[in-house]
C-alpha positions as semicolon CSV with decimal commas, in nm:
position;residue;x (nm);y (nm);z (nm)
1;X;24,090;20,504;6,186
2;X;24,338;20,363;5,932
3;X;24,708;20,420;6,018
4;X;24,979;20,407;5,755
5;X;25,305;20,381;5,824
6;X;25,547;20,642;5,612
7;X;25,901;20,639;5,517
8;X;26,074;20,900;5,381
9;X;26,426;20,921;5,243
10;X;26,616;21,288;5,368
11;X;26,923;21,308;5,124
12;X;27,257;21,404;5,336
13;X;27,573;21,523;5,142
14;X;27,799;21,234;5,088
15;X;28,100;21,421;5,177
16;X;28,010;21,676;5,456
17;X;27,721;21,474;5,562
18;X;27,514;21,790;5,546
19;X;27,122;21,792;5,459
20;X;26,933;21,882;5,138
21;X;26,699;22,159;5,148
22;X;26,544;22,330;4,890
23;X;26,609;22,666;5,030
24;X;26,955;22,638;5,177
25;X;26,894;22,991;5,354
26;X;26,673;22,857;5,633
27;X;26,780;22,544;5,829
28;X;26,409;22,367;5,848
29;X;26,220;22,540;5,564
30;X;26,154;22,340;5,263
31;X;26,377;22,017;5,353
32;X;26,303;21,753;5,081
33;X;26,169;21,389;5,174
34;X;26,148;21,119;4,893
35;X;26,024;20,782;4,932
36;X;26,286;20,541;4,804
37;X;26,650;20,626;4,709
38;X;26,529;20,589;4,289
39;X;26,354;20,909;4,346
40;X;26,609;21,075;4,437
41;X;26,839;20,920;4,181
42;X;26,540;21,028;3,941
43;X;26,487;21,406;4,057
44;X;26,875;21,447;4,012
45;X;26,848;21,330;3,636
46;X;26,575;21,550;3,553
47;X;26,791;21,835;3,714
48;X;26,709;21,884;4,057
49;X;27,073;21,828;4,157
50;X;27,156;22,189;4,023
51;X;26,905;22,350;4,241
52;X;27,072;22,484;4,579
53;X;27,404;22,408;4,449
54;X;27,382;22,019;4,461
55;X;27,495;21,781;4,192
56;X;27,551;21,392;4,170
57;X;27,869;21,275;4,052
58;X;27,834;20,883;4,052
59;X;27,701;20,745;4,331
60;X;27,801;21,045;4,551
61;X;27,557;21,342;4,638
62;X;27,741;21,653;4,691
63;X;27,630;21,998;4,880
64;X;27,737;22,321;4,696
65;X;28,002;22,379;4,977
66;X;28,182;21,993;4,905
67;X;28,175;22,072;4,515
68;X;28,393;22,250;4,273
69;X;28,183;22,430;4,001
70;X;28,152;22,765;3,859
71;X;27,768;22,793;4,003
72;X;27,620;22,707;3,702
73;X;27,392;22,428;3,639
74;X;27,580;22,330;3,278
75;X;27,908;22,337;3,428
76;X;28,065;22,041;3,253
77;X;28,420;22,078;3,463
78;X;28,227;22,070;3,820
79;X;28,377;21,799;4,030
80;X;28,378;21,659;4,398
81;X;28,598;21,881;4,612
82;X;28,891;21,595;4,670
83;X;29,101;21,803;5,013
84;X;28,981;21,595;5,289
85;X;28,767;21,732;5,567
86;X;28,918;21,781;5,925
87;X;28,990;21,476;6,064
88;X;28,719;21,518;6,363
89;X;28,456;21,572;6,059
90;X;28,552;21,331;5,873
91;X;28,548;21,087;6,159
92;X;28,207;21,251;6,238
93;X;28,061;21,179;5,893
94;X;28,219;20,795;5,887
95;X;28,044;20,730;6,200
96;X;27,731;20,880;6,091
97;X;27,769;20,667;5,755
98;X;27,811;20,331;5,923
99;X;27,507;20,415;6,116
100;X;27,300;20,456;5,782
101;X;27,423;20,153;5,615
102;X;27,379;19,957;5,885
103;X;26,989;20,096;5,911
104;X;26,961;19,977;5,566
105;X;27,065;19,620;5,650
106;X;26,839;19,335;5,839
107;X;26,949;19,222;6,158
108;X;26,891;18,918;6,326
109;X;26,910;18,881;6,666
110;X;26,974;18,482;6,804
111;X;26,827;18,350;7,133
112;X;26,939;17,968;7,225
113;X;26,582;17,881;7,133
114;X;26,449;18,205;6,900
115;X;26,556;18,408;6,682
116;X;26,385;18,806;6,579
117;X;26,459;18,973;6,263
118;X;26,459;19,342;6,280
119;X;26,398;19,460;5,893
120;X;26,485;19,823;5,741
121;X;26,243;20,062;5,707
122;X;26,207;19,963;5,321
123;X;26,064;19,632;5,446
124;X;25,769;19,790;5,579
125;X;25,461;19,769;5,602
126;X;25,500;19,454;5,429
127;X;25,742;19,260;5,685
128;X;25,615;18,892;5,674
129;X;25,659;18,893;5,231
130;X;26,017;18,995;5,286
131;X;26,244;18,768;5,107
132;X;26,500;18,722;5,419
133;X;26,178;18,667;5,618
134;X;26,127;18,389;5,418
135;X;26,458;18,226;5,362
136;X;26,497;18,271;5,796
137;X;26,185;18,105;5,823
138;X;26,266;17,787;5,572
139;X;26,624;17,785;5,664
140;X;26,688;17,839;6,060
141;X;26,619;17,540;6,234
142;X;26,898;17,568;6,509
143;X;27,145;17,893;6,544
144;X;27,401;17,876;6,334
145;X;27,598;18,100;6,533
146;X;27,661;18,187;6,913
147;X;27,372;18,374;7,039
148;X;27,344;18,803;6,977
149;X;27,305;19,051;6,726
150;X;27,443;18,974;6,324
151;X;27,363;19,107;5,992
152;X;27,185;18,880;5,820
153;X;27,099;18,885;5,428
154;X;26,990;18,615;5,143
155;X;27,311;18,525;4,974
156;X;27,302;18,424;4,587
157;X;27,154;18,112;4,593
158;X;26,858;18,254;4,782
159;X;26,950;18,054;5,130
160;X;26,983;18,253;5,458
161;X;27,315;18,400;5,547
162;X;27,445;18,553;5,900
163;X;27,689;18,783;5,831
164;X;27,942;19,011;6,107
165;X;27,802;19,058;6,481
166;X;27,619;19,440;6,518
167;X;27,766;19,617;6,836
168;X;27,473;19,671;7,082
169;X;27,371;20,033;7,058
170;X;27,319;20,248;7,389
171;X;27,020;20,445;7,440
C-alpha cells in the first residue's frame, strides 16, 4: 500500500471570509482545491477570478458579494467593496484569519530538556529537509526562552529565531 499525504489549498474570500466554488448555486458542489497558493495566484491571471463573480485585486481575493463591478469579466472600474462588515463578522473573519496565518507558520514547542517543531502543512511530506528543521537542529542547544509554545522562523542570516508565544488551543 503506498500512502501519500495531500494538501490542498480551499481559497476563502478575503473580506467576507466566504468559500470559492465553482458553482456558487450549491454549497458543496464543485468547491475548488489547489495545491499551493501560486496556483491560485496563477488560475486568477489566466482568468479564473471572473468566473462566479470573483476577482483579485492585489493580494486580496474577493467573492462577487464583497466586490463592486458591473458583472462583467472586463470591468476595468470593479473594486473591493470598502463599507465595513458588521462588527460581529468582521470580528468573525479576523479570528478566522489569525487562525490561518498562524497554520501557515512553524511552531516550536520548548520542554526544559526538548524541544518539537510542529511544521505547516507546506512542509510536508518532506519535514526533516525543512530549512527551520535545520537551523533548530544546528542552532538549539539550550532554550532560549521559558518553556511553551512560540513561533519560530529562520531570520535573514539563516540562524534560528523564536518569535511571540502561541496561545494553547482548546479542543
Amino acid at each position: 500500500m503506498i500512502i501519500e499525504s495531500i494538501v490542498q489549498v480551499i481559497l476563502h474570500c478575503s473580506r467576507c471570509n466566504g468559500r470559492f466554488r465553482e458553482n456558487a448555486n450549491d454549497e458543496w458542489a464543485g468547491i475548488c482545491h489547489w495545491d499551493t497558493r501560486e496556483e491560485i495566484a496563477d488560475q486568477f491571471n489566466k482568468g479564473l477570478g471572473e468566473h462566479g463573480g470573483w476577482r483579485r485585486f492585489g493580494d486580496r481575493y474577493v467573492c462577487g458579494g464583497c466586490q463592486i463591478s458591473n458583472g462583467y469579466g472586463d470591468d476595468p472600474n470593479a473594486r473591493e467593496v470598502t463599507e465595513p462588515l458588521p462588527a460581529a463578522e468582521a470580528d468573525k473573519v479576523a479570528r478566522v484569519h489569525a487562525q490561518y496565518f498562524q497554520a501557515e507558520r512553524h511552531v516550536i514547542e520548548l520542554a526544559a530538556d526538548s524541544w518539537t517543531i510542529k511544521h505547516p502543512l507546506s512542509c510536508r511530506p518532506n519535514l526533516f529537509e525543512c530549512p527551520v528543521n535545520h537551523a533548530a537542529e544546528r542552532d538549539l542547544t539550550e532554550p532560549p526562552v521559558e518553556p511553551g509554545r512560540y513561533l519560530c522562523d529562520v531570520d535573514e542570516s539563516g540562524r534560528f529565531s523564536v518569535g511571540n508565544p502561541v496561545e494553547a488551543v482548546a479542543p
